[in-house]
C-alpha positions as CSV (number, residue, x, y, z in Angstrom):
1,X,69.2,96.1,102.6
2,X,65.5,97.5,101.3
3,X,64.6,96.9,97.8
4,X,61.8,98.7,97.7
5,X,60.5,101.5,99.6
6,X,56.9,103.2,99.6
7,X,56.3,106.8,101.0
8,X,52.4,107.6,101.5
9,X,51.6,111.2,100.7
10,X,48.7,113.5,101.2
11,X,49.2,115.7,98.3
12,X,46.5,118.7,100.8
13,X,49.5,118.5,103.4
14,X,52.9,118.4,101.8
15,X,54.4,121.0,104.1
16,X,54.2,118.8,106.7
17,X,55.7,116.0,104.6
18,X,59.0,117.6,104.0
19,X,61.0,116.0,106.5
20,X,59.9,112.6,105.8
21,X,60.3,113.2,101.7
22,X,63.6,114.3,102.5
23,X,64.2,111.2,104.8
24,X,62.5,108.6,102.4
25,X,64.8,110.2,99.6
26,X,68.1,109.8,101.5
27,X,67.1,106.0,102.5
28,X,66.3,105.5,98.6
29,X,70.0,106.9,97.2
30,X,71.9,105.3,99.7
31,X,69.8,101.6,99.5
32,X,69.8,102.3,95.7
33,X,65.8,101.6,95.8
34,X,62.9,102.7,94.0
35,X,60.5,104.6,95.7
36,X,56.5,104.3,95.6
37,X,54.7,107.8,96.5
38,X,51.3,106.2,97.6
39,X,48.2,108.3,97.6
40,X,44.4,107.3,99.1
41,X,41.8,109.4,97.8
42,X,38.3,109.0,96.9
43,X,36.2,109.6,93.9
44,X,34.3,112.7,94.5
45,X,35.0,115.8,93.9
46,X,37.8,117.3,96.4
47,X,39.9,120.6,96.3
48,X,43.1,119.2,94.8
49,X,41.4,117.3,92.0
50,X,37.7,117.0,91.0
51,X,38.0,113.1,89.4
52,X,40.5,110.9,90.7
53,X,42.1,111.0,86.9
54,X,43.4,114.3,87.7
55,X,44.1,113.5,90.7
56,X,46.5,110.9,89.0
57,X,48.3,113.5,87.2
58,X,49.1,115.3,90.0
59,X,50.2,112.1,91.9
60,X,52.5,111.1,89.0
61,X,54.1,114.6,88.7
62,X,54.8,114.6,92.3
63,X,56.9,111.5,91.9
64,X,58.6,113.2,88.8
65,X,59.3,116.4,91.1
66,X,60.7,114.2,93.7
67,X,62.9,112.1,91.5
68,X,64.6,114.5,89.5
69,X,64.8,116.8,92.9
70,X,66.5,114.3,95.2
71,X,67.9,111.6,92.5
72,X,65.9,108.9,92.9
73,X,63.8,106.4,90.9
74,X,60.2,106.9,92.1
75,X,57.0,106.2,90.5
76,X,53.2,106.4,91.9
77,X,50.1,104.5,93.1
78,X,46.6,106.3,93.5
79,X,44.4,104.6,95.4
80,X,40.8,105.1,95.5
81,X,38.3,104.2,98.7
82,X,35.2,105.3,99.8
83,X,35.9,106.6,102.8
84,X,39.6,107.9,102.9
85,X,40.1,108.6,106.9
86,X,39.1,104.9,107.5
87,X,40.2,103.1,105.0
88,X,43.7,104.4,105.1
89,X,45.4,102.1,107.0
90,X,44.1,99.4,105.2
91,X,44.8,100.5,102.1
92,X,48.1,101.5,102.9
93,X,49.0,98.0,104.1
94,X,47.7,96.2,101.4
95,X,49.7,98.6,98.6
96,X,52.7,97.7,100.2
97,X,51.9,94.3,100.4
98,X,51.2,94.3,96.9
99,X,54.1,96.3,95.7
100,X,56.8,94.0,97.8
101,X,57.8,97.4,99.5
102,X,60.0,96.0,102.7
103,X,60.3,99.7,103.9
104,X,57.5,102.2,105.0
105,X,58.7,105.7,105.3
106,X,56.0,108.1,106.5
107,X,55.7,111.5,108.4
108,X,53.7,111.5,111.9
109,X,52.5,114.1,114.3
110,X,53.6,114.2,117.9
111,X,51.8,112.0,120.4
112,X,49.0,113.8,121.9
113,X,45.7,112.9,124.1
114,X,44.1,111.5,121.3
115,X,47.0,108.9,120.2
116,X,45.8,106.9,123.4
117,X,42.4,106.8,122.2
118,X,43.2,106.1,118.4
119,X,46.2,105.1,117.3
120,X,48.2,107.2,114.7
121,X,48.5,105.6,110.9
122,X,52.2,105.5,111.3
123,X,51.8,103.5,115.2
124,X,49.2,101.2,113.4
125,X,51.3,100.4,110.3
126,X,54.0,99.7,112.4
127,X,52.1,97.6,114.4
128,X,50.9,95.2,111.5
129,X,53.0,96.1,108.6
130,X,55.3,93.1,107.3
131,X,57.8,95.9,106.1
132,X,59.6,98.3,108.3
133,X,58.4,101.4,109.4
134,X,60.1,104.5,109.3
135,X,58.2,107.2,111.2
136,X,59.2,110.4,111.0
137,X,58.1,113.2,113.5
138,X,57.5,116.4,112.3
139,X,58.2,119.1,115.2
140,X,56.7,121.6,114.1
């Protein structure tokens, strides 16, 4: 059914990742498809990684960690944009675009307030994504 599925991940927040990892993972063995850890970050200096080089490396071992953890094939893409916050969606479309990834899994917060003023990354991928979207709440 999916022959490719792409997970974005923000390396800072991985606790709140979890459920979604553990979803994306389970949709992976079962399709038997690779997974795609995608990452946006930008090119100065942050606390994870000052160059986005070693911010590679830690992108790539990720991917390891969750393949060998969950049994999957899984790779990674770094991206790198000026302005992370607003050019994630973007970015995040266009990589799956690119990759031919016909499944989006990615975690999300709770609806709040704000979600009627700005939409959430996971309600705007959904919205303009060619590839399904799997959103997955965390509740906290």
């Amino acid at each position: 059914m999916f022959k490719r599925i792409m997970i974005p991940v923000d390396l800072a927040h991985l606790k709140t990742l979890e459920k979604a990892l553990k979803a994306g993972a389970v949709m992976a063995r079962s399709e038997g498809a690779p997974v795609t850890y995608v990452s946006v970050t930008s090119d100065a200096p942050g606390s994870l990684a000052h160059t986005p080089q070693e911010f590679e490396k830690k992108l790539n071992a990720f991917a390891s960690e969750q393949a060998a953890a969950h049994g999957i094939t899984a790779d990674a893409k770094m991206i790198v944009a000026n302005d992370p916050a607003v050019d994630l969606d973007g970015k995040l479309m266009r990589a799956a675009d690119e990759m031919g990834a016909d499944l989006i899994v990615m975690a999300s917060h709770v609806p709040g307030l704000s979600d009627y003023i700005w939409p959430s990354n996971g309600g705007t991928l959904a919205g303009h994504s060619k590839a399904s979207v799997f959103v997955v709440r965390d509740q906290g």
